[in-house]
C-alpha positions in Angstrom: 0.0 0.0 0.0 1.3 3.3 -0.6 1.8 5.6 1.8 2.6 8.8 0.3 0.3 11.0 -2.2 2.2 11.1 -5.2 3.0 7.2 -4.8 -0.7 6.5 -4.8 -1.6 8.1 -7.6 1.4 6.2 -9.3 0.0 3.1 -8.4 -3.5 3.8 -8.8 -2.8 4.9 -12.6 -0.6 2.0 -13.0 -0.4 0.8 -16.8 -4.5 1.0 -17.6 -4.3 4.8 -18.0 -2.1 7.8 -19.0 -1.3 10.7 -17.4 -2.8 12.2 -20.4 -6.4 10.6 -19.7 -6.1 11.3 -15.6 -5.6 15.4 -17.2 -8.9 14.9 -19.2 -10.8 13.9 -16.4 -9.8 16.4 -13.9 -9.3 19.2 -16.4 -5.4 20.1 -15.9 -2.7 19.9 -18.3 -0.6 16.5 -18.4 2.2 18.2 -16.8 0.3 19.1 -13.7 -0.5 15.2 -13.6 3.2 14.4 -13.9 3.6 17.5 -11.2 1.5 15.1 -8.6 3.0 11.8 -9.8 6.9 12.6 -9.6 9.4 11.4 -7.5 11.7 14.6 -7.2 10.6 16.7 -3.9 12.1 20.3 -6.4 9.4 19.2 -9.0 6.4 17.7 -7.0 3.1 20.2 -6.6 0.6 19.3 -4.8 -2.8 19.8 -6.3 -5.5 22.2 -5.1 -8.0 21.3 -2.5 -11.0 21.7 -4.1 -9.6 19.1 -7.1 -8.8 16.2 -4.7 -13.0 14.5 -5.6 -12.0 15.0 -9.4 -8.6 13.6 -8.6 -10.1 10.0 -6.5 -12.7 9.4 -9.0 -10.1 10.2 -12.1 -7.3 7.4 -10.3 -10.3 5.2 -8.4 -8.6 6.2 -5.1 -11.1 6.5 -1.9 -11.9 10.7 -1.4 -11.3 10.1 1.9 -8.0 8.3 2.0 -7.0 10.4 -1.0 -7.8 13.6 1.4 -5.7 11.9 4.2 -2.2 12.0 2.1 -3.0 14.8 0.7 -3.0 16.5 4.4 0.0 14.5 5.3 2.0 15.6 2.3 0.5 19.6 3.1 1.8 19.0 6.7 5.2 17.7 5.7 5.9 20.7 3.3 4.9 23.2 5.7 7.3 21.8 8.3 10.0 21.6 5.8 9.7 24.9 4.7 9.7 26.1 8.6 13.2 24.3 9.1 
């Protein structure tokens, strides 16, 4: 189980769909998909709030756990950037 936000949407997508068909659904560009999805902490963005519903129906991740990494990974930037 993945236990970090970008790895879950990795694993979610898997190889049944593109980065290109996760953008159609929630409306973004591709590279604001590859933005959630990659590995490096300089390039990874975390997406909006209000997009996380579009973002667990788009990779068929629960809202609610989706919601929980995505507050986890909020909370670990914000302490980051404090250091």
């Amino acid at each position: 189980m993945a236990d970090t936000f970008h790895a879950a949407l990795v694993k979610a997508r898997g190889d049944e769909k593109s980065q290109t068909d996760i953008a159609a659904v929630c409306k973004v560009t591709q590279a604001a998909v590859s933005s959630w999805e990659t590995d490096d902490d300089r390039l990874r963005v975390l997406p909006r709030a209000e997009r996380l519903d579009k973002i667990a129906e788009a990779y068929g991740i629960a809202p609610r756990r989706l919601r929980a990494l995505w507050h986890r990974a909020a909370a670990g930037r914000s302490s980051s950037r404090a250091a």
